[in-house]
PARO-748472 format. One record per residue (C-alpha): residue number from 0; residue in three letters; chain; x, y negated, z. Coordinates in Angstrom, 1 decimal. Layout:
BEGIN
{NUM; 'ALA'; 'A'; {X; Y; Z}}
...
END
This chain:
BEGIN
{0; 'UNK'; 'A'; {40.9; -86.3; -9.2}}
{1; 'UNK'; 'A'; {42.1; -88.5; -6.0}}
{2; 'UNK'; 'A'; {40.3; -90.5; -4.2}}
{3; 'UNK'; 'A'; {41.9; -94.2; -3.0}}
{4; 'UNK'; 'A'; {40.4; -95.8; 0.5}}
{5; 'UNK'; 'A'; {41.2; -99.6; 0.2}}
{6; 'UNK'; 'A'; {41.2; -101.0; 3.8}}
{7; 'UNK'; 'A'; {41.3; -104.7; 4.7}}
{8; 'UNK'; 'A'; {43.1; -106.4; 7.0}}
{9; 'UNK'; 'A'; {41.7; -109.2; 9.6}}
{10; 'UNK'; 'A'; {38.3; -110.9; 9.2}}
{11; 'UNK'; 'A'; {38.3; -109.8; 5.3}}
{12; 'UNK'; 'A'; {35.8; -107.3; 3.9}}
{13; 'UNK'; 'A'; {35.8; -105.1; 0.6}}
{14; 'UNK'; 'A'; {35.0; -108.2; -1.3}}
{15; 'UNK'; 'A'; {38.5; -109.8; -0.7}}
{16; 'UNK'; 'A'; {39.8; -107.2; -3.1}}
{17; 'UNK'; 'A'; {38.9; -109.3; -6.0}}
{18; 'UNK'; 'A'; {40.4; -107.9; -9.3}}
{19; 'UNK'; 'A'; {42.4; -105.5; -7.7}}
{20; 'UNK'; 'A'; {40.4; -102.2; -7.4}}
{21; 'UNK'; 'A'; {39.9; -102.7; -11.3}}
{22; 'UNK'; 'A'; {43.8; -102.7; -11.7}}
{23; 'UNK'; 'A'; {44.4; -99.8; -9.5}}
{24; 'UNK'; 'A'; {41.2; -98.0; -11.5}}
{25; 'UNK'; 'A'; {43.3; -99.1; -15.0}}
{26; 'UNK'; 'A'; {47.0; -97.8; -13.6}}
{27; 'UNK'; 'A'; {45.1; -94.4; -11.9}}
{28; 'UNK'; 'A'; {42.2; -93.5; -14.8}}
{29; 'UNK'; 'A'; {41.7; -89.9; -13.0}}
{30; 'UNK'; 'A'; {41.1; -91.5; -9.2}}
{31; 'UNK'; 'A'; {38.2; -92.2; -7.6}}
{32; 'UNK'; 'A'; {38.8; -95.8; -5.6}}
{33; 'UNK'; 'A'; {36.6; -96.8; -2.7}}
{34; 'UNK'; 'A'; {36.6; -99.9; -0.4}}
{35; 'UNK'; 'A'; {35.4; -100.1; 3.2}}
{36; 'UNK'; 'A'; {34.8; -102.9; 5.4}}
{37; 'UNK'; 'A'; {35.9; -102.5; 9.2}}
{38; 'UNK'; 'A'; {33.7; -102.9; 11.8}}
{39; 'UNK'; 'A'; {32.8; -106.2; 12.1}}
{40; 'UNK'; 'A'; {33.5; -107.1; 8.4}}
{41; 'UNK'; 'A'; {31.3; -107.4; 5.3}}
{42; 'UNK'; 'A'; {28.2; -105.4; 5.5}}
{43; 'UNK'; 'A'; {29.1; -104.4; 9.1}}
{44; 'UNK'; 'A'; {29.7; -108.3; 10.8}}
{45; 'UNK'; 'A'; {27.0; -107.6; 13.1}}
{46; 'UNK'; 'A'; {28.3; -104.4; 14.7}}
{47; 'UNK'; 'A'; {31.2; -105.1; 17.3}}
{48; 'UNK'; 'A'; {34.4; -104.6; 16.4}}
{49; 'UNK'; 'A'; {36.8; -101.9; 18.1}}
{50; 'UNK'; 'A'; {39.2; -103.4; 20.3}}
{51; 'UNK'; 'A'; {41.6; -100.6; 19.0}}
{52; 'UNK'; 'A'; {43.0; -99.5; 15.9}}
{53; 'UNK'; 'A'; {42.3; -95.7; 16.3}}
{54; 'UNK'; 'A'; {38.9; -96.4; 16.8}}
{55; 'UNK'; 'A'; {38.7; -98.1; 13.2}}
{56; 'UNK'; 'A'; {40.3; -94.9; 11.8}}
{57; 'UNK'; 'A'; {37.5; -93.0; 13.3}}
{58; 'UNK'; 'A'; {34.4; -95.7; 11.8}}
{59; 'UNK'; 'A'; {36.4; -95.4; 8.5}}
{60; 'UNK'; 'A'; {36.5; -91.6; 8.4}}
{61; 'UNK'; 'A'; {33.1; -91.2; 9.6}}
{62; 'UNK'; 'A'; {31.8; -93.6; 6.8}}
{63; 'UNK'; 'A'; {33.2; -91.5; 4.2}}
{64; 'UNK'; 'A'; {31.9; -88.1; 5.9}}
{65; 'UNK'; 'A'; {28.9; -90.0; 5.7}}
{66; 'UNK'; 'A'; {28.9; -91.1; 2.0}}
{67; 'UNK'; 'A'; {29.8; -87.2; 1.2}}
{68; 'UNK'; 'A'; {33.2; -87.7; -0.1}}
{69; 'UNK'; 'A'; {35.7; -85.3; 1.2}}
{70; 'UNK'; 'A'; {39.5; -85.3; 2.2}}
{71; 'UNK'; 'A'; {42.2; -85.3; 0.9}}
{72; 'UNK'; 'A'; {42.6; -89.3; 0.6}}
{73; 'UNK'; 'A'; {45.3; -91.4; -0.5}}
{74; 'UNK'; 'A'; {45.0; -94.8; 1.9}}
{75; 'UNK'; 'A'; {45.9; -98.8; 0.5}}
{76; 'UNK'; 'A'; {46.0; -101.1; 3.5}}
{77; 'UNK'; 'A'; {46.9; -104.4; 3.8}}
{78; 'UNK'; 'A'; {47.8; -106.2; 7.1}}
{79; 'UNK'; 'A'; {45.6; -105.0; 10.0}}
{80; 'UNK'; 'A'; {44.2; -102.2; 7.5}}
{81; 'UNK'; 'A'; {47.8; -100.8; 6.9}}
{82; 'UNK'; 'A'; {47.6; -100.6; 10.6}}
{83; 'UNK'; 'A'; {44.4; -98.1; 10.2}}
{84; 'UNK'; 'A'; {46.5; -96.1; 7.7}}
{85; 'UNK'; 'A'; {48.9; -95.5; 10.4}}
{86; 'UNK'; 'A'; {46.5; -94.8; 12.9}}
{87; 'UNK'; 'A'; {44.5; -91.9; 10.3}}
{88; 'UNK'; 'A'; {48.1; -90.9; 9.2}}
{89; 'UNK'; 'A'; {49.3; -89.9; 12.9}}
{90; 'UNK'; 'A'; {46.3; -88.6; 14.1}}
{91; 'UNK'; 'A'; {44.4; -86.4; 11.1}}
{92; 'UNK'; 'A'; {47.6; -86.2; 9.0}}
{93; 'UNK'; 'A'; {45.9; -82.7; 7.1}}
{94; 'UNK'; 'A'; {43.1; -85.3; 5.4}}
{95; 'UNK'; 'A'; {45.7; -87.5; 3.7}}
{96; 'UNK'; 'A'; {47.7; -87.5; -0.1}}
{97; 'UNK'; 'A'; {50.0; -90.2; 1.2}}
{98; 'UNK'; 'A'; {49.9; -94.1; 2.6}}
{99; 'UNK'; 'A'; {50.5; -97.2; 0.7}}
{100; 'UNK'; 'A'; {51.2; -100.1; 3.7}}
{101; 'UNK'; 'A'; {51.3; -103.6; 2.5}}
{102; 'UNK'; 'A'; {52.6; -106.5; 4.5}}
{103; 'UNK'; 'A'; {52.3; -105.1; 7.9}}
{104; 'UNK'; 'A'; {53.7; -105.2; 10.7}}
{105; 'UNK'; 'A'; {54.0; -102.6; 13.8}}
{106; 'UNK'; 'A'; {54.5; -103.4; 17.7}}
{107; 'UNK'; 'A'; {57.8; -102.1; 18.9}}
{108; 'UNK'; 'A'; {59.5; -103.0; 15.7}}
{109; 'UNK'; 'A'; {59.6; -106.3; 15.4}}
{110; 'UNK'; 'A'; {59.3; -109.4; 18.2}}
{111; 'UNK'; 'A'; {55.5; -111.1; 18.4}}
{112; 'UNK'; 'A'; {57.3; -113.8; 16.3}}
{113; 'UNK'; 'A'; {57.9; -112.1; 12.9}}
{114; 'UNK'; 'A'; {54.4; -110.3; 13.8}}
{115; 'UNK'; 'A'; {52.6; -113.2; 13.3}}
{116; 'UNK'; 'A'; {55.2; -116.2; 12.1}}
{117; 'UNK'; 'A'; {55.2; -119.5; 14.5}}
{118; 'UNK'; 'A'; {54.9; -121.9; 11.2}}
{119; 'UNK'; 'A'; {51.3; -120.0; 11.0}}
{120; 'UNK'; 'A'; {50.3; -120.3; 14.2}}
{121; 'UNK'; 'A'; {48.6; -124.2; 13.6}}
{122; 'UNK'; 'A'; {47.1; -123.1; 10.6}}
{123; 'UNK'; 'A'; {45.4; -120.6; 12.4}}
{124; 'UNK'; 'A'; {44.3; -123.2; 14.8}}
{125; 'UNK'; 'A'; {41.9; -124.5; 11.9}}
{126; 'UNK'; 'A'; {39.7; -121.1; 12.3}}
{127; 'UNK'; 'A'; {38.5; -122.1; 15.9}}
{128; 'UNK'; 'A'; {36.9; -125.1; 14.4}}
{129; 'UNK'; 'A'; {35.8; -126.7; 11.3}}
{130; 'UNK'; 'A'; {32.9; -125.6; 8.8}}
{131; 'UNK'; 'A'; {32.8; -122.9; 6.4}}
{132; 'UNK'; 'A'; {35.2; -124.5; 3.6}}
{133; 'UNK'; 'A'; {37.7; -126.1; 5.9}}
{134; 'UNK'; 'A'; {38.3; -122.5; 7.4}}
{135; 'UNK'; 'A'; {38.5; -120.4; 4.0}}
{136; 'UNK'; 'A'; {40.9; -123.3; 2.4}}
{137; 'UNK'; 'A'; {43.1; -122.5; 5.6}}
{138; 'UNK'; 'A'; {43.0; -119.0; 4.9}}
{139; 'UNK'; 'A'; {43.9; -118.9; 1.8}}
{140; 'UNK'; 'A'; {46.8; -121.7; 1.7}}
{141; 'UNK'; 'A'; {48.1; -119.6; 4.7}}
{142; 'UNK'; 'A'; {48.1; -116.1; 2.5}}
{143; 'UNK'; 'A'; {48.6; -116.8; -1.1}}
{144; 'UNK'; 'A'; {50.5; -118.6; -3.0}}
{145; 'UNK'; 'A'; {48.5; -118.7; -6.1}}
{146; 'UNK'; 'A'; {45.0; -118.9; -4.5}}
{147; 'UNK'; 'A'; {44.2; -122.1; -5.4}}
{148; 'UNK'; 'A'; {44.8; -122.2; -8.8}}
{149; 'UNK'; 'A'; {42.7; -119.4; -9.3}}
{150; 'UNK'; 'A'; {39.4; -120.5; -10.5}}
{151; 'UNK'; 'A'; {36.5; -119.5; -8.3}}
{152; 'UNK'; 'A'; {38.5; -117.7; -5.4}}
{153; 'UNK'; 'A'; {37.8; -120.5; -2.9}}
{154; 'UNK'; 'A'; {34.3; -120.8; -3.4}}
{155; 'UNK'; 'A'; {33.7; -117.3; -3.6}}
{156; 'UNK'; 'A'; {35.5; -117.2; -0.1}}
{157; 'UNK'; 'A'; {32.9; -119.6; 1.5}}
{158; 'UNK'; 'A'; {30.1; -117.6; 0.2}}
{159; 'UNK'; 'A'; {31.6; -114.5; 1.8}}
{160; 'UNK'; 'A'; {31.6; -116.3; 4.8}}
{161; 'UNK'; 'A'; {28.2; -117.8; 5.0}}
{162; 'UNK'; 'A'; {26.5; -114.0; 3.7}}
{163; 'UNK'; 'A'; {28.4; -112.0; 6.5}}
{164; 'UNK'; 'A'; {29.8; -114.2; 9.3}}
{165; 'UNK'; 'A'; {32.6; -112.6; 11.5}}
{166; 'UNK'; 'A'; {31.7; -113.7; 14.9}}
{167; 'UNK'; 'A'; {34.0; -115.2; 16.9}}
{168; 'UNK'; 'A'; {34.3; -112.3; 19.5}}
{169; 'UNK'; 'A'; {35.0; -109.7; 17.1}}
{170; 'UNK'; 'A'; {37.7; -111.9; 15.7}}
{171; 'UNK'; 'A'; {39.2; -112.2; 18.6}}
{172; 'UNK'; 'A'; {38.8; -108.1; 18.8}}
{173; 'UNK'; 'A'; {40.6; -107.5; 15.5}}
{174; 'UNK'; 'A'; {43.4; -109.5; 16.9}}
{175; 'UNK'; 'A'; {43.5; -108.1; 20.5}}
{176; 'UNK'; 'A'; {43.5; -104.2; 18.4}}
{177; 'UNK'; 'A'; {46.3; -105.3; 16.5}}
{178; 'UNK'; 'A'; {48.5; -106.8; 18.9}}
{179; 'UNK'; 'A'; {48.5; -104.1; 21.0}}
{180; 'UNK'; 'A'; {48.6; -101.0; 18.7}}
{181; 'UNK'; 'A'; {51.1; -99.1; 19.4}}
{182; 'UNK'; 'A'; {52.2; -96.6; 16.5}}
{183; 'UNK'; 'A'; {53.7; -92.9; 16.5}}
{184; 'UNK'; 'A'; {57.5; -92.8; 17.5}}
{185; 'UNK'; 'A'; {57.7; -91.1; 14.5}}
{186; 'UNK'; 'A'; {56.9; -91.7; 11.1}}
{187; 'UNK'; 'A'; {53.4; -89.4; 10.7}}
{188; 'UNK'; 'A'; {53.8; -86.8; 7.5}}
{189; 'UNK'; 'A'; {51.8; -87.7; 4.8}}
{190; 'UNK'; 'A'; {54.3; -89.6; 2.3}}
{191; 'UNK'; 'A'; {54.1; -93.5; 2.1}}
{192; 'UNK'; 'A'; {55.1; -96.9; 0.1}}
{193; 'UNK'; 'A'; {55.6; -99.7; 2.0}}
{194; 'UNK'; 'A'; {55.0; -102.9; -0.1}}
{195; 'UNK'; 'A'; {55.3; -106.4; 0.8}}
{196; 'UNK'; 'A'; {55.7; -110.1; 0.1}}
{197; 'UNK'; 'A'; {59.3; -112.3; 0.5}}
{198; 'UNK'; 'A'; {57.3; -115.4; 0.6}}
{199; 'UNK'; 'A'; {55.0; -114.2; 2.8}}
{200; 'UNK'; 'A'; {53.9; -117.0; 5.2}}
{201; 'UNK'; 'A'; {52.3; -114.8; 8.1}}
{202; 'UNK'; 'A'; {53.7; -112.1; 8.4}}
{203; 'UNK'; 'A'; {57.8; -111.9; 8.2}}
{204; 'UNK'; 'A'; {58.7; -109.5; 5.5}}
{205; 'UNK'; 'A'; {61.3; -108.1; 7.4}}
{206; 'UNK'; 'A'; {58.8; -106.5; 9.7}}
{207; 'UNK'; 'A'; {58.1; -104.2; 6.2}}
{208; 'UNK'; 'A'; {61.8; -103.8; 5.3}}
{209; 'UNK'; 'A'; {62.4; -102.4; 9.4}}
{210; 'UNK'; 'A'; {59.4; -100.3; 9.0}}
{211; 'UNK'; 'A'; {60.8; -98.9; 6.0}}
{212; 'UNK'; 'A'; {63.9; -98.3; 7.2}}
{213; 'UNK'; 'A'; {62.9; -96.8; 10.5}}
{214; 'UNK'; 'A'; {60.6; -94.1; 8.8}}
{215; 'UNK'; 'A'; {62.6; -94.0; 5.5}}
{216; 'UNK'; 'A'; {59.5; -94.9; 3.1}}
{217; 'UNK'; 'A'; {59.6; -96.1; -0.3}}
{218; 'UNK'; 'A'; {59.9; -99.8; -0.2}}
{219; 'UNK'; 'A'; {59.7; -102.7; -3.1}}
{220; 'UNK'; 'A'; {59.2; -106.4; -2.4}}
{221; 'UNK'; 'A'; {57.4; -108.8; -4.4}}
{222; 'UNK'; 'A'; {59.8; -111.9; -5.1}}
{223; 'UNK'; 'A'; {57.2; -114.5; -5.1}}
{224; 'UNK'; 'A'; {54.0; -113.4; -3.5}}
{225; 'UNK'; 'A'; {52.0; -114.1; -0.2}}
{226; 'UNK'; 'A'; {50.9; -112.3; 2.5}}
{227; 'UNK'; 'A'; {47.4; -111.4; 0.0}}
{228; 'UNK'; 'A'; {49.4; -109.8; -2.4}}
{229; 'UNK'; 'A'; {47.1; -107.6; -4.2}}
{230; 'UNK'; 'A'; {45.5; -111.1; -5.3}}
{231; 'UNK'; 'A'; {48.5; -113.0; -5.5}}
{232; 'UNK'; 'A'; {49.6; -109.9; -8.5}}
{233; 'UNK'; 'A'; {47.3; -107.0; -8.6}}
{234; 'UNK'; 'A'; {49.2; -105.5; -11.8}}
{235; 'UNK'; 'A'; {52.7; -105.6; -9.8}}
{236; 'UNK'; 'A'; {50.7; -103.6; -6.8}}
{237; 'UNK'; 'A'; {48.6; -101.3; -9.1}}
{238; 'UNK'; 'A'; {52.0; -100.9; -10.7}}
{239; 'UNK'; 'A'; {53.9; -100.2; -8.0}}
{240; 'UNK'; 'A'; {51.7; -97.5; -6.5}}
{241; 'UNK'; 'A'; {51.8; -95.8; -10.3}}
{242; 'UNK'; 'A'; {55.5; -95.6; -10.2}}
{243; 'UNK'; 'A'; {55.6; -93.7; -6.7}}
{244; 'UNK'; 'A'; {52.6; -91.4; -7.6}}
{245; 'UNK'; 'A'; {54.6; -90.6; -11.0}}
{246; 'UNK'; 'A'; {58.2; -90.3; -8.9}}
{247; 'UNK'; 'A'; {56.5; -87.8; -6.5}}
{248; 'UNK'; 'A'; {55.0; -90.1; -3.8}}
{249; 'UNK'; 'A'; {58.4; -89.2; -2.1}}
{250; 'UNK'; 'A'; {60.0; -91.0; 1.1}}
{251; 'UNK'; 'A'; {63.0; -92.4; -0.8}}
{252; 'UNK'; 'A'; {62.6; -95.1; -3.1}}
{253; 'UNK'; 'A'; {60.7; -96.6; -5.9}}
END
């Protein structure tokens, strides 16, 4: 049996998974899936946040230790948790099956302006101020593209909020740790899939197709998704993962 670590990206926690671990439970019966909230996240708001990426790997890998569940792992991260992956990937490569990275993006690969897209940056203005609701609805116009319709999402949103509050400073943290992450010049060992969104509003998708090409992973692109794809299509992710397990996990593609 395999074990899956789901990491989250930016000011999410384990709850912003929705459906998805059940998905990724229905596509891999045999595997053990677990979701972790990053310093500063979830459970863990009121503990500061790392100011660097590696140092997430290590409260990640310690919380499993922790939990008694041993390596190997296969990692899912999306956005600043994909980041993690890397981070794990390059350092303790021995403790890992292989790497799914969804809508990421790595410094030196692309400029700060595909990183984090200009049409996003007013948007993000609206989580400086505003109340609970105003902040979540930005949030989630700015990373899905089916959100909204989906009944429930929203509100459950706010209540993550108001339960387990980032604070501002370790916002502002998260953002300084992946900003100035700088990955491995080379691709780390354990096998990957990189995954990501062509309508992806934050994050420009190209950043995943130049990561892909520049380590020669797997890569498939979701035609009409956001940058929260595993909620914008769970099945298509779950799916996805499947059909690179079943091929081998290999480098090449899909």
């Amino acid at each position: 049996m395999s074990t899956w670590v789901l990491l989250r990206g930016l000011m999410r926690e384990t709850r912003h998974w929705g459906e998805f671990p059940a998905a990724l439970r229905a596509r891999l019966p045999a595997a053990e899936v677990v979701t972790l909230d990053l310093p500063g996240n979830g459970r863990l708001h009121q503990i500061r946040s790392p100011w660097r990426i590696e140092e997430m790997a290590a409260c990640v890998r310690g919380e499993l230790s922790a939990r008694g569940i041993a390596p190997p792992y296969h990692l899912l991260g999306l956005s600043m948790g994909a980041m993690v992956a890397v981070a794990w990937a390059a350092l303790h490569p021995q403790e890992l099956r292989g790497c799914v990275l969804i809508n990421s993006s790595l410094r030196g690969f692309d400029p700060f302006y595909r990183r984090l897209r200009p049409g996003a940056w007013p948007a993000l203005l609206t989580l400086i101020g505003g109340n609970a609701v105003q902040q979540e609805r930005a949030i989630l116009r700015l990373t899905s593209r089916s959100g909204e319709a989906q009944p429930g999402i929203l509100d459950a949103w706010v209540r993550y909020r108001r339960e387990c509050p980032v604070t501002r400073r370790n916002a502002l943290r998260q953002l300084l740790a992946a900003a100035i992450y700088r990955p491995p010049p080379a691709r780390p060992t354990p096998p990957m899939l990189v995954l990501a969104s062509a309508l992806d509003d934050l994050v420009d998708p190209r950043c995943s197709r130049h990561l892909a090409a520049q380590w020669k992973t797997a890569l498939a692109i979701h035609p009409g998704a956001g940058h929260d794809l595993p909620l914008d299509d769970a099945a298509w992710v779950a799916g996805q993962v499947r059909d690179w397990l079943a091929a081998g996990g290999r480098a090449g593609g899909v």
